[in-house]
C-alpha positions as CSV (number, residue, x, y, z in Angstrom):
1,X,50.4,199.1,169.6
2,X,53.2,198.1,166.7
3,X,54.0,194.9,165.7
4,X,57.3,196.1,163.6
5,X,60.3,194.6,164.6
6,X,61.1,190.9,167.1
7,X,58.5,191.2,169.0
8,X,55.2,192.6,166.7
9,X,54.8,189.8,164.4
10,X,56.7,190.6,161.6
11,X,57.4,193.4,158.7
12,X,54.1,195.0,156.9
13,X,56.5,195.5,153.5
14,X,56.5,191.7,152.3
15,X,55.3,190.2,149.4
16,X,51.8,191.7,149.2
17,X,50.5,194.7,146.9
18,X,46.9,196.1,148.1
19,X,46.2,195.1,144.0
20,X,46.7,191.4,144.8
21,X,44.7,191.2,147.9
22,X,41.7,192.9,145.9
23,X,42.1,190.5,143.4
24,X,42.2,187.7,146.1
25,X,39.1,189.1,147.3
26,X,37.0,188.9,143.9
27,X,38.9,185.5,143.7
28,X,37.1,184.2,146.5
29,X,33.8,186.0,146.7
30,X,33.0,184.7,143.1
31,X,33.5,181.5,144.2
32,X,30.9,181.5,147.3
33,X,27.7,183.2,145.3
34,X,26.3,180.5,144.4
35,X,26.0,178.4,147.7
36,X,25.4,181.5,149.6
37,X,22.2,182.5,147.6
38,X,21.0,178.8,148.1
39,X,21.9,178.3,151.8
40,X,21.4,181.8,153.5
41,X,18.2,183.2,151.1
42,X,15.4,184.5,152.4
43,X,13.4,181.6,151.9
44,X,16.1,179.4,153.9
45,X,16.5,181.8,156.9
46,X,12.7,181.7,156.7
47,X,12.3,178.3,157.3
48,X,14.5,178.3,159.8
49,X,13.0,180.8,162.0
50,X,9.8,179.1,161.2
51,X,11.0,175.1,162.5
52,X,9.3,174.3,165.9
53,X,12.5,173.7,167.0
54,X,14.5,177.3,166.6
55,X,13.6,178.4,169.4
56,X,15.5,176.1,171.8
57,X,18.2,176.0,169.5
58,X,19.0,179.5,169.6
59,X,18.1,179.8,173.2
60,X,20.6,177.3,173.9
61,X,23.1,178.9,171.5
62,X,23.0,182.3,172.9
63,X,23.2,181.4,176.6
64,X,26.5,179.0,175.4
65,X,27.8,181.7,173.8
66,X,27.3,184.2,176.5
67,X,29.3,181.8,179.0
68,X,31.7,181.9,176.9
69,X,32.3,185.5,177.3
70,X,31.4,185.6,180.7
71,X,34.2,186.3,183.2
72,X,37.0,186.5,180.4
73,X,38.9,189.8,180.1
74,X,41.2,188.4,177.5
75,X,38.2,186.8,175.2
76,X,36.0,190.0,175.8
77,X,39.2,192.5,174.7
78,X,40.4,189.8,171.8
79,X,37.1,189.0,170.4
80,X,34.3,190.7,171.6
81,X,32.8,193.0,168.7
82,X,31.9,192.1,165.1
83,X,35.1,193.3,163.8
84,X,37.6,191.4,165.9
85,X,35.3,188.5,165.9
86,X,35.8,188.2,162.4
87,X,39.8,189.1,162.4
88,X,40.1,185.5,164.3
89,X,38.4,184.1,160.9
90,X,40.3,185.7,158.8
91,X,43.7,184.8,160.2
92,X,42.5,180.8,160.1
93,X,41.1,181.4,156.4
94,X,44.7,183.1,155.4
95,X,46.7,180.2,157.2
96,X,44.4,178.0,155.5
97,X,43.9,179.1,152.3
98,X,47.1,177.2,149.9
99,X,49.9,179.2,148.8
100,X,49.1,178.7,145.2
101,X,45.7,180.6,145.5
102,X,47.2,184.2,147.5
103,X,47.2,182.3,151.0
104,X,49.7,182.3,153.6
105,X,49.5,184.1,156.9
106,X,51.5,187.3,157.6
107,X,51.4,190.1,159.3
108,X,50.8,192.3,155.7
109,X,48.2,189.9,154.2
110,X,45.7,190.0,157.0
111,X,46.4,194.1,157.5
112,X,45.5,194.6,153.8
113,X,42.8,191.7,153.7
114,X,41.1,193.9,156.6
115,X,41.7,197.1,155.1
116,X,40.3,196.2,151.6
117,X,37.4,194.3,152.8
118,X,36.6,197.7,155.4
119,X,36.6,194.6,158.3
120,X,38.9,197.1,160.2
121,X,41.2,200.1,159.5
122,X,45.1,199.3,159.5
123,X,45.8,200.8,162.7
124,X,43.4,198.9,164.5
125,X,44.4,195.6,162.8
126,X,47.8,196.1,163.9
127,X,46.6,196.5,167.5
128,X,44.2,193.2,167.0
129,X,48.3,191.5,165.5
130,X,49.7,192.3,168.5
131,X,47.0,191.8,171.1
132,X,46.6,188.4,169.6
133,X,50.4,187.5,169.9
134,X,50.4,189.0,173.9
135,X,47.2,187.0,174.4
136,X,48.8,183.7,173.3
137,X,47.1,183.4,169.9
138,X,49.2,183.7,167.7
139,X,53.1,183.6,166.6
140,X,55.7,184.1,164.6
141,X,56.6,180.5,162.4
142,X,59.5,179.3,160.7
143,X,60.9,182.3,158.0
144,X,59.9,182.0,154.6
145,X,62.5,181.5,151.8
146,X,62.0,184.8,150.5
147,X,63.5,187.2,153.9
148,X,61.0,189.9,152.9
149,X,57.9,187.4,154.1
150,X,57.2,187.2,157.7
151,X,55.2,184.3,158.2
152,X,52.6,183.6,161.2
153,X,50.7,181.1,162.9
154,X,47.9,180.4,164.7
155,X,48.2,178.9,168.1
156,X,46.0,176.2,169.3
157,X,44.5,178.5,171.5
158,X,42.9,180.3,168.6
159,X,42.2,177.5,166.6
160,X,40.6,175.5,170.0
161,X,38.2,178.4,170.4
162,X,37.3,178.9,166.7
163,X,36.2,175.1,166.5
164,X,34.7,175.7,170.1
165,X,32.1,178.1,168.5
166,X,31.6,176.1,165.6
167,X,30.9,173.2,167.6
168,X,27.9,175.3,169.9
169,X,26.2,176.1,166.3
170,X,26.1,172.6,165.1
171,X,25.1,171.3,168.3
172,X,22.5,173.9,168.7
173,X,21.1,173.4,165.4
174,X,21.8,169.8,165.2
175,X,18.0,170.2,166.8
176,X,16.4,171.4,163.2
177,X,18.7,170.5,160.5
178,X,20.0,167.3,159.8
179,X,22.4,168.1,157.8
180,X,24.5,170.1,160.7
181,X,23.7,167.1,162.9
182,X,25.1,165.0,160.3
183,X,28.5,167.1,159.7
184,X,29.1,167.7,164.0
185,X,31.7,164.7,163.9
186,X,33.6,166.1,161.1
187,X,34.5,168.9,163.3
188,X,37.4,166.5,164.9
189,X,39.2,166.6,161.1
190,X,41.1,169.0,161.1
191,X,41.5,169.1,157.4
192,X,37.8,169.4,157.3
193,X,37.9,172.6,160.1
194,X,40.4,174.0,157.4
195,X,38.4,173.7,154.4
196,X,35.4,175.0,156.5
197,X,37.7,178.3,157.3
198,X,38.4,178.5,153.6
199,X,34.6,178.9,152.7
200,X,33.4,180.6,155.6
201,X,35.7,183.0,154.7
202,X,34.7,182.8,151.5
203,X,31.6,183.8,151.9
204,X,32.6,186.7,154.1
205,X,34.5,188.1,150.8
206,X,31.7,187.7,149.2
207,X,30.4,190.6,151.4
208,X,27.6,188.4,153.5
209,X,27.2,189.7,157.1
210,X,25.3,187.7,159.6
211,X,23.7,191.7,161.3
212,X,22.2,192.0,157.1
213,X,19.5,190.0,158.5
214,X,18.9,191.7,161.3
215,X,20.1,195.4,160.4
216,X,18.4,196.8,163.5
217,X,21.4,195.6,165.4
218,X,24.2,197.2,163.4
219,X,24.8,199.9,165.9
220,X,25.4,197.6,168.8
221,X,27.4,194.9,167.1
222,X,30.5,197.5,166.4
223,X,30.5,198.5,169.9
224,X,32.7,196.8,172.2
225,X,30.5,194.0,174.5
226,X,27.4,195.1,172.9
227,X,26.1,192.0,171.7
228,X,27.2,190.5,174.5
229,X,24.9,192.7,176.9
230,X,21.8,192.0,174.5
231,X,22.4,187.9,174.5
232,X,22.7,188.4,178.4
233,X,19.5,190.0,178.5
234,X,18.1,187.1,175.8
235,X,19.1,184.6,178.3
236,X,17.5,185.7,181.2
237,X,14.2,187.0,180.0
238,X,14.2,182.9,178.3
239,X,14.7,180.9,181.7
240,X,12.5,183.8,183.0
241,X,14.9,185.2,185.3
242,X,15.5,188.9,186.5
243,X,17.3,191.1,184.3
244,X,20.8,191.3,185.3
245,X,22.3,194.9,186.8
246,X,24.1,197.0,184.9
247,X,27.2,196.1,187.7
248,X,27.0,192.5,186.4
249,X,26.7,192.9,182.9
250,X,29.7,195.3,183.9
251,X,31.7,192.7,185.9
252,X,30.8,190.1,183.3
253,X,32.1,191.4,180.5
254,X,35.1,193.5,181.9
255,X,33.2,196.8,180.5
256,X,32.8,199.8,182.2
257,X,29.2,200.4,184.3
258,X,29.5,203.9,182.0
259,X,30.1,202.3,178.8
260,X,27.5,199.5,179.6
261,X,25.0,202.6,180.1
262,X,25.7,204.0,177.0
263,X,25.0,200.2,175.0
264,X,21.6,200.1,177.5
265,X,20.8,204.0,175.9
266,X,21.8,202.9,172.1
267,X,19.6,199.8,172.0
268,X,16.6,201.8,173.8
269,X,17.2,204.4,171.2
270,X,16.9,201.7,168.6
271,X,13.9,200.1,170.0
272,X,15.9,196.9,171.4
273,X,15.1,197.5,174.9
274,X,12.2,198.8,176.6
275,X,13.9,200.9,180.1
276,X,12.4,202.3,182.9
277,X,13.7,205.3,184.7
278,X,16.3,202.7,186.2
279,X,17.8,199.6,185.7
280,X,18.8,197.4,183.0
281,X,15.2,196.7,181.4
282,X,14.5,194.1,179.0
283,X,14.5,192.8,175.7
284,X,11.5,194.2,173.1
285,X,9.5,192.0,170.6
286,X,12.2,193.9,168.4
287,X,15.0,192.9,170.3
288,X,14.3,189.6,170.4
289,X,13.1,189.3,166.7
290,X,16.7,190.8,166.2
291,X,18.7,188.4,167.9
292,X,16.8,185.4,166.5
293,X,17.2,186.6,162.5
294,X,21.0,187.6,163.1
295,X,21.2,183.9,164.7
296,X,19.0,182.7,161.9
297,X,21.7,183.5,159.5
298,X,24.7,182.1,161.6
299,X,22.9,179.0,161.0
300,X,22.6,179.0,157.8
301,X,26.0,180.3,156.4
302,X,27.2,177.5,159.0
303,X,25.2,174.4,157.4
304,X,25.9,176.0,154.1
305,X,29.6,175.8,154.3
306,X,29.8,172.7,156.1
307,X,28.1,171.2,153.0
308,X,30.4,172.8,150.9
309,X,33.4,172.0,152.5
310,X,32.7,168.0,152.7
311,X,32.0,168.5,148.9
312,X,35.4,169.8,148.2
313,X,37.0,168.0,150.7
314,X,35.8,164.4,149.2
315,X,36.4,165.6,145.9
316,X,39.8,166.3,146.4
């Protein structure tokens, strides 16, 4: 799909050189080691996965987040897999991040942002550009001075169901970690929700990836709807309910029952989910170990960068 021209989104040959969005990138990276070695270490992920608590947190967070998904074509298409999950960050941390320090949200920033981070290839994140604009999420805004810039904007729509997620993670953990419980009101300021896109993004330039905690689950995080199958299958083996088909993870989802086949196959390859000779099958001890360290660390980069953005919010 092309976003060229009065309906894509704007012109790809603006302002931006591949040599400034790498330095952008080291920019910002160097800027989130610190906090990110403190907040999402070993030792704090362990501790996390160790509180009494975690376990109803994240059993609460994963059957949230799978109602989220459920029933919605457009969210399953828009932001379904790990890469266009993390497109929707990246266009709040570029309209976020000031001017001054390489920000400002076009249509060539976010395509070489993508490209030079290896989030997505250029191809696909001008397809994720224009999906976003049919879907409602995003738009062009008011032209720049300079002709050659094509500025965008988020719509509400996108920035409603960014703070949405954020606001199932603090609530979730709210349960173990006071300092999320704390921080859950700031989430109605939206000058704090901006600084918190700035250093969550942050800390994705700084190369941290909540599946490095979990590597088992690499393979199905890429594939379209299959995280989504595993969290349904989390749900139901915790409220001890019968596996759902492979028609209704289908119809859930909007995925084909072949493609939802092939994600059942992948994860029992990778010892995620024990199978029969039919059926859907469940969760192993891997699988759920899996889902509970990748959530582990969604927790703690999100209480890490809440902290951090109150500090540089009061401070400024």
């Amino acid at each position: 799909m092309a976003i060229l021209g009065p309906t894509g989104g704007g012109s790809l040959r603006d302002d931006v050189s591949e040599a400034r969005v790498l330095g952008l990138v080291a920019v910002r990276a160097g800027t989130a080691v610190d906090w990110l070695n403190a907040a999402c270490g070993d030792e704090a992920r362990g501790a996390i996965l160790a509180h009494p608590a975690f376990p109803r947190a994240v059993t609460q967070l994963v059957g949230q987040i799978s109602a989220l998904y459920s029933g919605n074509r457009l969210l399953n298409r828009v932001l379904s897999d790990r890469g266009r999950n993390m497109f929707g960050l990246m266009v709040l941390y570029l309209d976020a991040l000031p001017p001054a320090e390489g920000g400002g949200l076009t249509a060539a920033r976010i395509v070489a942002l993508c490209t030079s981070t290896g989030l997505c290839s250029r191809g696909r994140a001008k397809a994720m550009l224009a999906l976003m604009r049919w879907g409602g999420y995003l738009t062009s805004a008011e032209p720049a001075e300079d002709r050659r810039v094509k500025p965008l904007m988020p719509q509400e729509k996108l920035v409603a169901l960014q703070h949405q997620r954020w606001r199932l993670v603090f609530d979730a953990g709210s349960a173990f970690d006071p300092e999320l419980a704390r921080l859950a009101p700031r989430l109605a300021d939206p000058a704090f929700t901006r600084v918190l896109a700035v250093t969550l993004g942050e800390a994705f330039l700084s190369g941290f990836r909540p599946v490095s905690a979990a590597p088992e689950l690499l393979d199905l995080v890429d594939r379209d709807g299959g995280l989504m199958v595993l969290l349904a299958l989390f749900t139901a083996e915790s409220a001890r309910e019968e596996p759902p088909s492979i028609a209704n993870l289908s119809r859930r989802f909007h995925l084909s029952r072949a493609h939802v086949l092939d994600l059942l196959r992948l994860s029992e390859e990778r010892g995620l989910v024990e199978r029969g000779a039919r059926g859907t099958g469940c969760l192993s001890p891997l699988g759920r170990d899996a889902v509970e360290r990748f959530f582990s660390s969604i927790f703690a980069v999100m209480s890490g960068a809440a902290r951090v953005a109150e500090a540089r919010l009061l401070s400024a």
